[in-house]
C-alpha positions as CSV (number, residue, x, y, z in Angstrom):
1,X,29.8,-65.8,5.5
2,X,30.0,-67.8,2.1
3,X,32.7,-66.9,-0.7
4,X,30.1,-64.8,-2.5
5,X,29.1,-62.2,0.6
6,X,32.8,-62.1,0.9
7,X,33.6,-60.8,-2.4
8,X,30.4,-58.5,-2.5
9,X,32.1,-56.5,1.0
10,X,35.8,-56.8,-0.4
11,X,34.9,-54.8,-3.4
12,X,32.6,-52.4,-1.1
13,X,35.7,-52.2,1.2
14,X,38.1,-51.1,-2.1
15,X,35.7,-49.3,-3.4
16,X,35.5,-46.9,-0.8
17,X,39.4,-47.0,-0.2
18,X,39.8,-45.9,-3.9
19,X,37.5,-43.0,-3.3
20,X,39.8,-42.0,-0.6
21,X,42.4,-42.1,-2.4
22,X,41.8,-40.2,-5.6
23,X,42.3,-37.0,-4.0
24,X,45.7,-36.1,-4.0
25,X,47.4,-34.3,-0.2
26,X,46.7,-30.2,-1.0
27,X,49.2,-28.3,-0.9
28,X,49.2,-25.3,1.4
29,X,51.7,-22.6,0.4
30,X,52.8,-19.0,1.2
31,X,52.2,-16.7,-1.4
32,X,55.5,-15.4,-2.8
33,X,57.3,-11.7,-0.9
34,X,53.4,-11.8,1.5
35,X,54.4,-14.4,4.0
36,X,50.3,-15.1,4.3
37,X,49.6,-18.6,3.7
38,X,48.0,-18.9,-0.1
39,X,44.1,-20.4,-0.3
40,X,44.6,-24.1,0.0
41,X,44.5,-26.0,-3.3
42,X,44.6,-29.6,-4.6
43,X,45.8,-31.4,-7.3
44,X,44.0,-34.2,-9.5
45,X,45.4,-36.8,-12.4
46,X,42.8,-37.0,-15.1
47,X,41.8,-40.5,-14.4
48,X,41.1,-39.4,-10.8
49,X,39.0,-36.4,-12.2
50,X,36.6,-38.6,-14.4
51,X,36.2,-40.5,-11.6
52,X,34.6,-38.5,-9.6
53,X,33.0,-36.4,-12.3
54,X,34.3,-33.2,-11.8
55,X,32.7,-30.4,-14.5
56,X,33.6,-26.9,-14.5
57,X,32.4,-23.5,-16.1
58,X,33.0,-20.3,-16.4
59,X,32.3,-16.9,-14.2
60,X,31.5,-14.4,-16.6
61,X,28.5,-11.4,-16.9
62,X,25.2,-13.0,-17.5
63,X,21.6,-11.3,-16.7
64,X,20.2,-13.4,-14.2
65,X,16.3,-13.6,-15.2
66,X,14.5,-14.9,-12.2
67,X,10.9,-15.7,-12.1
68,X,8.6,-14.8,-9.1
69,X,5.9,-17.2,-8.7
70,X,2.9,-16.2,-7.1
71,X,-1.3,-16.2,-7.6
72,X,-3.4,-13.4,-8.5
73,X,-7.1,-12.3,-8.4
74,X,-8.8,-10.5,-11.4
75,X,-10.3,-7.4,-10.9
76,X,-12.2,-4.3,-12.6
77,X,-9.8,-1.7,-14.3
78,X,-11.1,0.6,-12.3
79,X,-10.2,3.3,-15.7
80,X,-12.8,1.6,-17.3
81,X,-15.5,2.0,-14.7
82,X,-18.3,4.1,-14.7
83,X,-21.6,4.8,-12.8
84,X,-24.9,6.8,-14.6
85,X,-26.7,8.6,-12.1
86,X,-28.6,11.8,-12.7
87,X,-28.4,15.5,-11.6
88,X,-32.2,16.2,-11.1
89,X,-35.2,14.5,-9.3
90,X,-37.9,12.7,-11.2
91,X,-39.7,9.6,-11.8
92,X,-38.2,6.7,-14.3
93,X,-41.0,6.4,-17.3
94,X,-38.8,3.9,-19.2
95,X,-36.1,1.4,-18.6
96,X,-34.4,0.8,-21.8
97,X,-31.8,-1.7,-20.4
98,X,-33.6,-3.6,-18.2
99,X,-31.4,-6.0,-16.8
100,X,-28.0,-6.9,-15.6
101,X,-25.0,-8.0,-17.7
102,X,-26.6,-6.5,-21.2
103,X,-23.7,-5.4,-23.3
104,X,-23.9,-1.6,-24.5
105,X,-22.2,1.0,-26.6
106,X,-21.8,4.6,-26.1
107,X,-24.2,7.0,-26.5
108,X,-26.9,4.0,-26.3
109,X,-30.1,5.1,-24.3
110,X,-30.7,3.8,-21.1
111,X,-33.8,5.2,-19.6
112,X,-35.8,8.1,-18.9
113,X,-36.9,10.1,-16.4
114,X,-39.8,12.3,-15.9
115,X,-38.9,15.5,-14.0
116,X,-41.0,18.7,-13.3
117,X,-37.9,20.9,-12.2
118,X,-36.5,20.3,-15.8
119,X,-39.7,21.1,-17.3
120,X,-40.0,24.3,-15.4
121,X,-36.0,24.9,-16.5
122,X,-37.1,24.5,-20.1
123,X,-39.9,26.7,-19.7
124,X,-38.3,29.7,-18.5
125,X,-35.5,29.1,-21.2
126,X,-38.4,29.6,-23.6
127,X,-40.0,32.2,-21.9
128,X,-36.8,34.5,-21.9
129,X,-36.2,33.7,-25.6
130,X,-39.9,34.9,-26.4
131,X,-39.6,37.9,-24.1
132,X,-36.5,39.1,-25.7
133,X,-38.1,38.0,-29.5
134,X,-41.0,40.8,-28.6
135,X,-38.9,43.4,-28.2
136,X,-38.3,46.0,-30.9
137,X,-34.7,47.1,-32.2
138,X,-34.9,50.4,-30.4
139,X,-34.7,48.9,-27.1
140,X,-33.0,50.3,-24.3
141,X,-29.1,48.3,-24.3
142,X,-29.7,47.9,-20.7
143,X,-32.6,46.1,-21.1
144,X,-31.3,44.3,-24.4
145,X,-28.1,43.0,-22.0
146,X,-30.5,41.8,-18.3
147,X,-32.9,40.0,-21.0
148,X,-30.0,38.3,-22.8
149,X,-28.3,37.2,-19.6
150,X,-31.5,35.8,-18.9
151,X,-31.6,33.5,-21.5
152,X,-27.8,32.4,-20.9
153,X,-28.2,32.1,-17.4
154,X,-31.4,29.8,-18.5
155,X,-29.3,27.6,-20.9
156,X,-26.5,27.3,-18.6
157,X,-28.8,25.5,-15.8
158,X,-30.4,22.9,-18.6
159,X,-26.5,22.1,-19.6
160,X,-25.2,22.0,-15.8
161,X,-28.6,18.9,-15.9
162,X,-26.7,17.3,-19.1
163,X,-28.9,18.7,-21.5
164,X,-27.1,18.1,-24.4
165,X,-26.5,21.0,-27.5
166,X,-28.7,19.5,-29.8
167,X,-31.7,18.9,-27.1
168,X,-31.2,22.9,-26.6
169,X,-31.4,23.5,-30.5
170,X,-34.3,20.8,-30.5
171,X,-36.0,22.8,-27.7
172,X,-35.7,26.4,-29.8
173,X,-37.3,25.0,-33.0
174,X,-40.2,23.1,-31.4
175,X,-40.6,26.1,-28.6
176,X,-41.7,22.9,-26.4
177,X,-40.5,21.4,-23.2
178,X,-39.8,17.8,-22.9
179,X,-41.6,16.2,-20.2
180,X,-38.7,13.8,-20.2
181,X,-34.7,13.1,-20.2
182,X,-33.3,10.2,-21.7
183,X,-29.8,9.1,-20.0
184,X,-27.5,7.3,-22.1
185,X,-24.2,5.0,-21.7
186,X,-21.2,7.2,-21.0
187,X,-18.8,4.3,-22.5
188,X,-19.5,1.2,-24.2
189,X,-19.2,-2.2,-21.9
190,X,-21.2,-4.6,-19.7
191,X,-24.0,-3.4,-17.3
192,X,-22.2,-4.8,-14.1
193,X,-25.2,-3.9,-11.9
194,X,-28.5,-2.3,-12.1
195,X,-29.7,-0.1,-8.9
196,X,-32.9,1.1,-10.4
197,X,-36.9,-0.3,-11.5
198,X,-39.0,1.6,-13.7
199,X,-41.6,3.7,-12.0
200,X,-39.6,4.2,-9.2
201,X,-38.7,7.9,-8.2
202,X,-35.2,9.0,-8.4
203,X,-33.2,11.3,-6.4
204,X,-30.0,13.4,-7.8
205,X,-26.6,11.7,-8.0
206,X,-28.5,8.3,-7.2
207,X,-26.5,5.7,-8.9
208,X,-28.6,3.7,-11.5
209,X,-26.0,1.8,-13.5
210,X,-22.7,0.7,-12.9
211,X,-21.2,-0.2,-16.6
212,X,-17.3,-1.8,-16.9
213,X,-15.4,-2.0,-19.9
214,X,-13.6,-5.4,-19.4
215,X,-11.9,-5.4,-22.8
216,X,-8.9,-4.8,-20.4
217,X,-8.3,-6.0,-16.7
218,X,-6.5,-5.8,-13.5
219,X,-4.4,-8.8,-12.1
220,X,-4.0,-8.2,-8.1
221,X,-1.1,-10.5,-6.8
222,X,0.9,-10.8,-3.6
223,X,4.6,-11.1,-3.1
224,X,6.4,-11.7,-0.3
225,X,8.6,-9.4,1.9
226,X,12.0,-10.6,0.3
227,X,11.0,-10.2,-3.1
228,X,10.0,-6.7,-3.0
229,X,13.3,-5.5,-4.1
230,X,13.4,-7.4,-7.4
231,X,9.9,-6.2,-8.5
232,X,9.4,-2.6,-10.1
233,X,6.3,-1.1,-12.4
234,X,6.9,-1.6,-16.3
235,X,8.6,-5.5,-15.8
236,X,6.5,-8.0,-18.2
237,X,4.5,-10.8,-16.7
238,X,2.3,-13.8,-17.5
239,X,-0.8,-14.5,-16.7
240,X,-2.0,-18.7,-16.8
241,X,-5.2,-19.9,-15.8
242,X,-5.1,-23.4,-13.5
243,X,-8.2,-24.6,-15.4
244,X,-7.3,-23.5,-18.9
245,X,-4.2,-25.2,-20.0
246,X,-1.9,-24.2,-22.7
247,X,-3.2,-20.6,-22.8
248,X,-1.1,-17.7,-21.2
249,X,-1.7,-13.8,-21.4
250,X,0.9,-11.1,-21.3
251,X,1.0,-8.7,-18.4
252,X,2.6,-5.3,-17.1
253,X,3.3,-4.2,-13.7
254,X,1.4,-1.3,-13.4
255,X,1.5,-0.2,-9.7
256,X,3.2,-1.7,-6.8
257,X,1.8,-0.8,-3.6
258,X,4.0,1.1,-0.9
259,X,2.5,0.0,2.2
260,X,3.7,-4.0,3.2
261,X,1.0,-6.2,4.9
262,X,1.7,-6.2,8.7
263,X,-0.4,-10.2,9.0
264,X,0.9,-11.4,5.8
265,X,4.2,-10.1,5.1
266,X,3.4,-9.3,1.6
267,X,2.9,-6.6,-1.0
268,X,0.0,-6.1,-3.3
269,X,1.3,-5.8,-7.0
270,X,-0.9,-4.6,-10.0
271,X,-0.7,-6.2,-13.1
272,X,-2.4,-4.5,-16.3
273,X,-3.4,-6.6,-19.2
274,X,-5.9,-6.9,-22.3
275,X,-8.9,-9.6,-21.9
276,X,-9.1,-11.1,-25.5
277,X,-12.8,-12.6,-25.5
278,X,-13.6,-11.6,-22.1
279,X,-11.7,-15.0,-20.8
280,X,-10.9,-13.4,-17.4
281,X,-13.8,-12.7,-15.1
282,X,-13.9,-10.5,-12.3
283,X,-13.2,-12.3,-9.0
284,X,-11.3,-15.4,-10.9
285,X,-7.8,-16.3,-9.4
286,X,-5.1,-16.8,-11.9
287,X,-1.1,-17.7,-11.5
288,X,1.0,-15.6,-12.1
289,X,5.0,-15.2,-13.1
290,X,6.7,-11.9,-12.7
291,X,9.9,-11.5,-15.0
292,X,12.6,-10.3,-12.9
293,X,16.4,-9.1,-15.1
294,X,19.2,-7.5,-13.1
295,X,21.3,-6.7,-16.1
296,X,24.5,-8.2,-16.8
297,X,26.5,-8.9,-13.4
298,X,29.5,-11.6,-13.2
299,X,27.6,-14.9,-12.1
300,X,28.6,-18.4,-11.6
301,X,26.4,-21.3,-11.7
302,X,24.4,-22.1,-8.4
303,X,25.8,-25.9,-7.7
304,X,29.3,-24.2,-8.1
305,X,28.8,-22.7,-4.1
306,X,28.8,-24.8,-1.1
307,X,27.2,-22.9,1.7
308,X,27.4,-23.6,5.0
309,X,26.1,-21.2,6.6
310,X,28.5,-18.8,7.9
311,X,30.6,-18.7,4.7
312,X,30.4,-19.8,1.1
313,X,32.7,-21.8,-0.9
314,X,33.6,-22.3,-4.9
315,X,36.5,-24.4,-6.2
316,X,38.9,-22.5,-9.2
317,X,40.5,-24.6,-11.5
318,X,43.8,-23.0,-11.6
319,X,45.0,-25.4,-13.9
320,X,44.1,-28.5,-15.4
321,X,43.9,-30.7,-12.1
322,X,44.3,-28.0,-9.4
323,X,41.9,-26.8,-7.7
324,X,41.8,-23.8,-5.0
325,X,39.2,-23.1,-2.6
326,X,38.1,-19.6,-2.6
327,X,35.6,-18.0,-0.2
328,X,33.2,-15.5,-2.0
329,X,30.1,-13.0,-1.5
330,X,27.4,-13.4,-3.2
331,X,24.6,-11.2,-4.5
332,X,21.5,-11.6,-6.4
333,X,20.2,-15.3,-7.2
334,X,18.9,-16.3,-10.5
335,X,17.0,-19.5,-11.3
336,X,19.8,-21.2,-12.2
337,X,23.0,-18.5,-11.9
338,X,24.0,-16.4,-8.4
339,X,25.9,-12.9,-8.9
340,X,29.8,-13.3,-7.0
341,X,30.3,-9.9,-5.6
342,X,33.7,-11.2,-4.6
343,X,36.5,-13.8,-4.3
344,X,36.0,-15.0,-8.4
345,X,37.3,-13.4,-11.5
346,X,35.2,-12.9,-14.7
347,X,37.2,-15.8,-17.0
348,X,38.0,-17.9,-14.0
349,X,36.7,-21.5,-14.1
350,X,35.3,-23.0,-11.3
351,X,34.1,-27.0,-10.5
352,X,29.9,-27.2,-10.3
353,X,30.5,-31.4,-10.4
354,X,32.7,-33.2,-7.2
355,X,32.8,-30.2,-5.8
356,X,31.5,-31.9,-2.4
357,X,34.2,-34.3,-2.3
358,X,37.0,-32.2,-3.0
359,X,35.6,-29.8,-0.6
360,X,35.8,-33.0,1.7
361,X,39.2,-33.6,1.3
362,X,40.4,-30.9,1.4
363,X,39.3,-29.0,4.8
364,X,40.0,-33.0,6.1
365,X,44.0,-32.7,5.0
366,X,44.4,-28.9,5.9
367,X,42.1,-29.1,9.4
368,X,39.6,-26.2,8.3
């Protein structure tokens, strides 16, 4: 070994007998008129304290806002769904929207339909409004009364086959039946599919359209088993697409489902949120950050604890330079803070920094 290696191991040699020795022997007490054996503590000059770092802070109430992390699916807001079938039998004549993902507004036409049981309905509403127009005024009330509940019982059937008011009306001035009905749009949105050809013959509650509003969507995420507890309907979320960088939406929990996955181990969780420029699609996944607030609890930074397993540990600075180990019960955990259900005072500092080597020291002097 040459005079250089020599050196280079002398100083690793008092190096690591300096270390040793900054921590002063604790000092295990009896707390006064108990005769039970005080926490054990330790004392520290202030050079020995800036050598080894040590940094404390306070316990005191904080809200502990947490994050959940997780991924989501869009889907249809199923409010905003709707299906356009009709109530009688007949043979489409025209398709008006003809094809699949045409945008269209309420009330728009769709198609129309040639039926003959709606042209025989219109007929006998015609025939009971003639029958009663033929009769003089001295006709027998009873007779007056069966002919006018014919007529009501006539126009009843043409509106239970969504014949509108004003087709009725239409109906009464002309004193002709339409050969055909003309559906229209029920809400304004995106033909999401379309289950029906022109000429083909339909059958009632067939479903020809299915039309989705997707000004607004549904977010479908999973959470897992643990974080159930922390996640309730109204807390505000945000939405990010992986692909589409620097862009985030705002969501709500709207719904969280009662029923756990049994394969999984997670929970289904509906988010609610408005699609500016119809960005979100259907069937896209999407991440997605639940925020979680607990209200104000007493917390205590998170590197403050040593855990090891079976019990948890935080040094309280007494006084500058002292030190006493205190075992606590924790609660909730925050990203960065963990709620001390016991053990620590609000106001009471405690060491985040060289907590590991006082902790060291100090169950090597006392034995625990």
């Amino acid at each position: 070994m040459n005079s250089s290696e020599f050196r280079v191991q002398s100083s690793t040699v008092a190096l690591t007998l300096v270390m040793l020795a900054v921590l002063a022997t604790p000092s295990v007490a009896q707390e006064e008129g108990t005769g039970q054996q005080a926490p054990p503590s330790i004392t520290l000059s202030a050079e020995k304290r800036q050598l080894i770092g040590v940094r404390t802070a306070t316990a005191q109430l904080r809200s502990l806002d947490r994050r959940i992390r997780t991924v989501g699916k869009v889907e249809v807001d199923e409010t905003k769904l709707s299906y356009v079938n009709t109530k009688v039998a007949g043979w489409v004549k025209k398709l008006f929207v003809d094809y699949t993902g045409k945008e269209v507004v309420k009330g728009q036409p769709l198609l129309s339909i040639y039926s003959p049981d709606l042209v025989t309905a219109q007929e006998e509403y015609l025939l009971a409004i003639r029958a009663k127009a033929k009769e003089t005024a001295g006709t027998n009330p009873d007779i007056a009364a069966s002919q006018q509940s014919l007529i009501d019982s006539a126009r009843r059937r043409l509106q239970l086959w969504d014949i509108t008011d004003e087709q009725i009306a239409g109906l009464e001035t002309s004193g002709k039946p339409q050969t055909e009905i003309t559906l229209v749009a029920p809400q304004s949105g995106i033909v999401l599919e379309k289950m029906v050809l022109e000429g083909a013959y339909v059958m009632p509650g067939a479903n020809l359209y299915k039309i989705v509003d997707l000004s607004s969507v549904w977010i479908m995420a999973d959470i897992y088993e643990y974080e159930v507890p922390l996640v309730k309907v109204g807390q505000q979320a945000r939405v990010t697409l992986p692909y589409y960088t620097g862009t985030s939406y705002d969501a709500t929990v709207s719904y969280v489902n009662p029923a756990l996955d049994p394969m999984t181990r997670t929970l289904k969780v509906r988010l609610s949120m408005h699609n500016p420029g119809m960005m979100l699609k259907p069937e896209m996944f999407t991440n997605v950050e639940i925020q979680v607030s607990s209200g104000k609890r007493i917390a205590i930074p998170t590197e403050a604890v040593l855990d090891s397993g079976l019990r948890q540990v935080v040094y309280v600075e007494k006084k500058p330079g002292t030190y006493e180990m205190r075992q606590v019960k924790l609660g909730l955990r925050g990203d960065r803070y963990v709620e001390v259900l016991s053990g620590i005072k609000a106001g009471e500092k405690v060491v985040t920094s060289g907590n590991f080597l006082i902790d060291s020291e100090t169950q090597l002097r006392t034995g625990q």
